[in-house]
C-alpha positions as MATLAB code, in Angstrom:
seq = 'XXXXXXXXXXXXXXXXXXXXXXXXXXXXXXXXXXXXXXXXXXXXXXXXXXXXXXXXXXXXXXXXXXXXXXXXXXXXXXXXXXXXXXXXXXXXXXXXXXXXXXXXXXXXXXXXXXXXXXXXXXXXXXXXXXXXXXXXXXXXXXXXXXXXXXXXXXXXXXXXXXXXXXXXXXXXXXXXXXXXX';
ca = [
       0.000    0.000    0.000;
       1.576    3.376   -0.995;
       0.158    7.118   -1.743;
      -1.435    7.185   -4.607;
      -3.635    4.393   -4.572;
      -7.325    4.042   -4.579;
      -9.017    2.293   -1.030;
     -11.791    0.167   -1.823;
     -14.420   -1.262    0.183;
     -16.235   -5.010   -0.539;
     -19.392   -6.061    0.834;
     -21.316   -3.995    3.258;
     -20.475   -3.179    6.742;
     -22.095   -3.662    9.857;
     -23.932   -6.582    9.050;
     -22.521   -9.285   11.547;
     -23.505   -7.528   14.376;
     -26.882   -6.207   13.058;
     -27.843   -9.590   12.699;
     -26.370  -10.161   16.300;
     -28.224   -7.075   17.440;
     -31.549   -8.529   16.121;
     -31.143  -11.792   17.919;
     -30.589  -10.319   21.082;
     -33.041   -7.449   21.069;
     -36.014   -9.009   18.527;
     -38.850   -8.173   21.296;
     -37.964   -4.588   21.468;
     -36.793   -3.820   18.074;
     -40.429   -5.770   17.075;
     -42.459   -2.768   18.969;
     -40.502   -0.303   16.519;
     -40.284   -2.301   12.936;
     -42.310   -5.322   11.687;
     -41.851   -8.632   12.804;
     -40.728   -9.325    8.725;
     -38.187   -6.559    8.907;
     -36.999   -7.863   12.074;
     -35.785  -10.994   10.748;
     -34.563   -9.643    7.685;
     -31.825   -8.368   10.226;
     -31.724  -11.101   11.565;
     -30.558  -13.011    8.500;
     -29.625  -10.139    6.397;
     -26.742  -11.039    4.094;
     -23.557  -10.830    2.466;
     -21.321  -12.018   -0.177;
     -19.217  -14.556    1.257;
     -15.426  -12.681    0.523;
     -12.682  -15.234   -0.735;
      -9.752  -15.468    1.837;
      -6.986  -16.028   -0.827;
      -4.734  -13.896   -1.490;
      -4.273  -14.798   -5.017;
      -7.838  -14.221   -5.692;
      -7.432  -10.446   -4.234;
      -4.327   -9.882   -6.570;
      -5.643  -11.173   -9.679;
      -8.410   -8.567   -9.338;
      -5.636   -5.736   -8.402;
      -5.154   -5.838   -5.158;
      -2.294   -4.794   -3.361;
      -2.976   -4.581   -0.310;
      -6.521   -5.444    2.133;
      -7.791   -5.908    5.584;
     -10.696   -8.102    6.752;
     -13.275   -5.687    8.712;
     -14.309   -7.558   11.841;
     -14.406   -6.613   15.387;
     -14.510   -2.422   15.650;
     -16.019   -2.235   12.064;
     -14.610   -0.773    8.857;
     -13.286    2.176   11.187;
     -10.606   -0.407   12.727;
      -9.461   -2.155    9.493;
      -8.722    0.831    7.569;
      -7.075    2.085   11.164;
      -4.697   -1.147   11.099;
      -4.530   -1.171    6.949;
      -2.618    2.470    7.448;
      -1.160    1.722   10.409;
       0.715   -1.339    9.004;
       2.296    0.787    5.831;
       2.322    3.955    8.354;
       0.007    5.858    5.272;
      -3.072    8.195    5.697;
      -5.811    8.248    4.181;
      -8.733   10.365    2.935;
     -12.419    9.037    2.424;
     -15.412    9.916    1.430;
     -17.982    8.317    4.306;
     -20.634    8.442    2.261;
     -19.368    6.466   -0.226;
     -19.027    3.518    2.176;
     -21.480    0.218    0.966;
     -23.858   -0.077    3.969;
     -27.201   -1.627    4.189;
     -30.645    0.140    5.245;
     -31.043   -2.405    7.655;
     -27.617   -1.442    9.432;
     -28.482    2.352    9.072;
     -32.137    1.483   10.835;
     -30.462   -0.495   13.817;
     -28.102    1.687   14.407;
     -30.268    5.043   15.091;
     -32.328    3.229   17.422;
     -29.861    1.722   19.580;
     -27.583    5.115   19.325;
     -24.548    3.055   17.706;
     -22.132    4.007   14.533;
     -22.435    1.683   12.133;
     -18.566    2.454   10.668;
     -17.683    1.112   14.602;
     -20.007   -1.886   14.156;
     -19.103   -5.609   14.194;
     -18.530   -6.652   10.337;
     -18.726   -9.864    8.368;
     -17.552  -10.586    4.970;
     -16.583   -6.987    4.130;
     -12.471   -6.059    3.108;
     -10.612   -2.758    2.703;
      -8.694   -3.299   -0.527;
      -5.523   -0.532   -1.423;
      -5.496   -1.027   -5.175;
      -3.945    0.896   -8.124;
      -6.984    1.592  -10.106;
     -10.000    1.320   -7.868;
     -12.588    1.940  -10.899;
     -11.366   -1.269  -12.091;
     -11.310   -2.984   -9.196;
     -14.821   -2.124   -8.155;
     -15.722   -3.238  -12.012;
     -14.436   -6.570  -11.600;
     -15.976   -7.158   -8.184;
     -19.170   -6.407   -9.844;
     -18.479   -9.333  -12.455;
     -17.885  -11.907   -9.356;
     -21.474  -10.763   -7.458;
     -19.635   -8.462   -5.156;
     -20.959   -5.005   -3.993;
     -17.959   -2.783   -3.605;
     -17.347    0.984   -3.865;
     -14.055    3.065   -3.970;
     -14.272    4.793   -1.277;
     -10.902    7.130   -1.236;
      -7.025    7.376   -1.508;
      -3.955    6.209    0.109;
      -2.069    9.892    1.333;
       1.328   10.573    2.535;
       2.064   10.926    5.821;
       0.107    9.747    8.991;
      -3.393   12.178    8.884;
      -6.484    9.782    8.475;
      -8.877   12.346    7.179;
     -12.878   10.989    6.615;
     -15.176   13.759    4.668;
     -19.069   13.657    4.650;
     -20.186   16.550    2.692;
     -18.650   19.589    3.384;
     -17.604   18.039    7.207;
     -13.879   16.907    7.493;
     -12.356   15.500   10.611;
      -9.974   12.955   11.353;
     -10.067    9.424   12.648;
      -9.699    8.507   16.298;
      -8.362    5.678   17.280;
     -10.818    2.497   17.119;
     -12.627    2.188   20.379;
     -14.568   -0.973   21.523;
     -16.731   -2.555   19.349;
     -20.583   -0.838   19.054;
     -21.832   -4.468   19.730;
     -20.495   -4.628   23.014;
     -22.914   -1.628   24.357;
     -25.869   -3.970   22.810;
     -24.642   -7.091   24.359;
     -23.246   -5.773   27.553;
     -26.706   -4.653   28.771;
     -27.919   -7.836   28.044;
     -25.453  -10.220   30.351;
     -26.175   -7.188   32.826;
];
């Protein structure tokens, strides 16, 4: 990963722990959507991501992190971190589901900080193609921004810039905390 080069996102984020969200809190979230929506959390899904690497560089690839635990926010943290590059993205450019955007106002949680599951951070030197060829294998994927010089990790949202913190603890955790509690 170097300046210069295009970030992409595959798959969408957040959807691992919406789907453990909707497990844990199906009564209440069922007195706010319908019982059909509900489940549709519950199971909502995503492209299963291939874990070779040679898969990833015969579409381009140079670099990628798997988002997991602390959501997209944490692998593009550790992707920079690891080649000590910054970054700039646009937020809104980010693939993430209505279902994910839903369960995270009403619990109060970011769904860039949320558990993921089959979604990647790919540094790439043409991200247009990239995202073209993940559309040929049945993968939603955006480009989402650029590898920069230096250490500033810089996420835009409209006319709002601001930099990245570092990750926290997972957005699940305030979900599932409350209910071991």
């Amino acid at each position: 990963m170097k300046p210069g080069q295009d970030l992409v996102v595959a798959g969408f984020v957040g959807l691992e722990g919406v789907r453990q969200i909707a497990r844990a809190r199906e009564k209440e979230l069922c007195e706010w959507f319908s019982i059909e929506y509900v489940r549709q959390m519950q199971t909502c899904s995503n492209v299963v991501l291939d874990q070779n690497p040679e898969y990833w560089k015969g579409l381009g690839a140079t670099e990628w992190e798997m988002a997991g635990e602390g959501g997209i926010y944490t692998a593009l943290w550790n992707l920079s971190g690891a080649y000590m590059a910054g970054f700039q993205i646009d937020l809104y450019q980010i693939p993430v589901k209505q279902e994910t955007i839903e369960l995270c106002e009403r619990f109060d949680l970011d769904p860039y900080r949320l558990y993921c599951g089959n979604c990647m951070v790919l540094a790439t030197d043409n991200g247009g193609h990239m995202v073209e060829a993940l559309a040929q294998e049945g993968i939603v994927s955006s480009w989402i921004g650029i590898v920069k010089q230096g250490a500033a990790r810089e996420i835009c949202y409209g006319q709002v810039r601001r930099f990245m913190d570092r990750p926290r603890e997972d957005e699940l955790y305030k979900i599932l905390k409350k209910e071991i509690q």
